[in-house]
BAFILUM-941139 format. One record per residue (C-alpha): residue number from 1; x, y, z. Coordinates in Angstrom, 2 decimals, padded with zeros to 5 digits. Example, Ala and Ser with C-alpha at 12.3 -4.5 7.8 and 13.67 -1.06 7.14 Angstrom:
<atoms>
[atom 1,[012.30,-004.50,007.80]];
[atom 2,[013.67,-001.06,007.14]];
</atoms>
This chain:
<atoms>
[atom 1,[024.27,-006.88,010.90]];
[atom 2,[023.00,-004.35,013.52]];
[atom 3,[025.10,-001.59,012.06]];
[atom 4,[023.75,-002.53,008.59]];
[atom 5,[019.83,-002.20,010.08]];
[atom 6,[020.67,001.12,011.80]];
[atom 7,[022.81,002.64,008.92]];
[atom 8,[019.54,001.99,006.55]];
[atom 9,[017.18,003.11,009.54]];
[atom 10,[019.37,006.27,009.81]];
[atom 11,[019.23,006.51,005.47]];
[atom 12,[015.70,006.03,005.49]];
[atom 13,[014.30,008.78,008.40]];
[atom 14,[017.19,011.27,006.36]];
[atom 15,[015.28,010.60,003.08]];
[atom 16,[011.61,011.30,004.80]];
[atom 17,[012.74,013.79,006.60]];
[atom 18,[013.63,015.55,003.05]];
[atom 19,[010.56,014.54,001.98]];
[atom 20,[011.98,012.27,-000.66]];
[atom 21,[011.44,008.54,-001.01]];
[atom 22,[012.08,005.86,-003.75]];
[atom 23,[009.73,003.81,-004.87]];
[atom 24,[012.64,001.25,-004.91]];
[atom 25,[012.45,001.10,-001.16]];
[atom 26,[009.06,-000.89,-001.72]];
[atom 27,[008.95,-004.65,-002.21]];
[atom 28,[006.94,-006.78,-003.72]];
[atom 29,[005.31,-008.06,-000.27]];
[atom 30,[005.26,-004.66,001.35]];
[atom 31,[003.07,-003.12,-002.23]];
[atom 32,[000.75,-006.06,-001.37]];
[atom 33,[000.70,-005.52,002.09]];
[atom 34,[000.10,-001.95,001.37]];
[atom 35,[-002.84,-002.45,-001.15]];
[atom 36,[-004.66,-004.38,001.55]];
[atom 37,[-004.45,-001.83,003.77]];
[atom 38,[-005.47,000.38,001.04]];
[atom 39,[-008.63,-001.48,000.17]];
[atom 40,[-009.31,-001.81,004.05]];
[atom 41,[-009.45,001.76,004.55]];
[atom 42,[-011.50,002.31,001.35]];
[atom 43,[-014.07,-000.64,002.39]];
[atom 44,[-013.95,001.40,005.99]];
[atom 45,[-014.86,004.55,004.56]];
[atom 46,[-017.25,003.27,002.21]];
[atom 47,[-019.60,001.23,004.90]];
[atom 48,[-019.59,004.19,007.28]];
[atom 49,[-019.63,007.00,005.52]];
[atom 50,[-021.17,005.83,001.99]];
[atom 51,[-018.04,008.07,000.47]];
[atom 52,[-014.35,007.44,-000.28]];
[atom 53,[-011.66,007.83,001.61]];
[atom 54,[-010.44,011.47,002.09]];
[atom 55,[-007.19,012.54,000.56]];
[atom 56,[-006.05,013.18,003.87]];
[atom 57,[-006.49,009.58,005.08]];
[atom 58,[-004.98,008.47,002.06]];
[atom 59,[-001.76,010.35,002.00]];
[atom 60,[-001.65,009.59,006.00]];
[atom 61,[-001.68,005.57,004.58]];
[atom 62,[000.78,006.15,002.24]];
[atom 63,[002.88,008.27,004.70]];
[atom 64,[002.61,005.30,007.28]];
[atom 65,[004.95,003.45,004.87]];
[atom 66,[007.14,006.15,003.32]];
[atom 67,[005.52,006.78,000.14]];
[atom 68,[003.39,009.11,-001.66]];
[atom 69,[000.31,007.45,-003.65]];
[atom 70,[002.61,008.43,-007.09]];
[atom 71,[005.17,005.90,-005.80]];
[atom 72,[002.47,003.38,-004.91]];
[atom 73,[001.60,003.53,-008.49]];
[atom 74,[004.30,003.60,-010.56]];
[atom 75,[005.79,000.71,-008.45]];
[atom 76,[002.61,-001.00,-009.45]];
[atom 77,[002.75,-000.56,-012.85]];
[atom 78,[006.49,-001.03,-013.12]];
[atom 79,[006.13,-004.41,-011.32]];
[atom 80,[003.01,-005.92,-012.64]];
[atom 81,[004.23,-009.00,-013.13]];
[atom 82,[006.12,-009.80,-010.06]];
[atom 83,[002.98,-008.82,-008.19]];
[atom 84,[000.91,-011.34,-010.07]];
[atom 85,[003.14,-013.76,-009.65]];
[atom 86,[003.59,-012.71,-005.56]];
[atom 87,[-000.12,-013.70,-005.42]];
[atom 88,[-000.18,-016.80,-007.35]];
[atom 89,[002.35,-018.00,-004.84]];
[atom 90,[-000.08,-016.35,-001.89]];
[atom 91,[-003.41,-016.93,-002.47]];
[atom 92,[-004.44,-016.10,000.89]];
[atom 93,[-003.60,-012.64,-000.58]];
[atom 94,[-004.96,-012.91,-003.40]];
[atom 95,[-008.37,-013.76,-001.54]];
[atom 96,[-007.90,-011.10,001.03]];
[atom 97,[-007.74,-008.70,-001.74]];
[atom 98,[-010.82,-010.34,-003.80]];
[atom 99,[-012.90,-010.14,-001.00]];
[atom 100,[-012.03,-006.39,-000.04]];
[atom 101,[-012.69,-005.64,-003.92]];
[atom 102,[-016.20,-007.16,-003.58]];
[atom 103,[-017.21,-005.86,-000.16]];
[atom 104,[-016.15,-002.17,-001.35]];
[atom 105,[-018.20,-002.42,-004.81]];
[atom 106,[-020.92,-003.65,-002.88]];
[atom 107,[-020.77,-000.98,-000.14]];
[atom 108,[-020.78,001.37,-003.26]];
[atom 109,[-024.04,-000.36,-004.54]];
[atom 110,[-025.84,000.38,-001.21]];
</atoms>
């Protein structure tokens, strides 16, 4: 089991370091996890700065899990279903992500 984690450790900081990951690597839980973050950072930069967040601080998100926002997105709309589903079993998600929605458009409004 240890070897397994490390081999796929090992496979995964080989295909950063070449600058190439697969969407595949993403899960269902870790796209949602990764759109709340997204939405947090966009509801940051929108009550501070009254702007969106910079591409920089984007790709740095995206980066944090070993993605570019092009994997993000295709994942997305590859797995539509499974990610409505994910949240109709989770609706502490699903209300995480409702409430960042509304507190961004909001922010915008101001």
């Amino acid at each position: 089991m240890k070897r397994t984690i490390l081999a796929r450790g090992a496979l995964m900081a080989l295909l950063i370091a070449n600058g190439t990951v697969f969407a595949a690597e993403l899960s269902i839980e870790r796209y949602v996890e990764l759109s709340i973050a997204r939405l947090e950072l966009a509801k940051a930069s929108w009550t501070t700065t009254q702007q969106p967040p910079t591409a920089e601080a984007m790709a740095a998100l995206f980066a944090s899990y070993g993605l570019e926002e092009t994997d993000y997105l295709a994942y997305g709309g590859a797995n539509r279903e499974a990610v409505e589903a994910y949240l109709a079993g989770h609706p502490d998600a699903r209300q995480r992500i409702d409430a960042l929605s509304a507190d961004i458009d909001q922010a915008i409004k101001e």
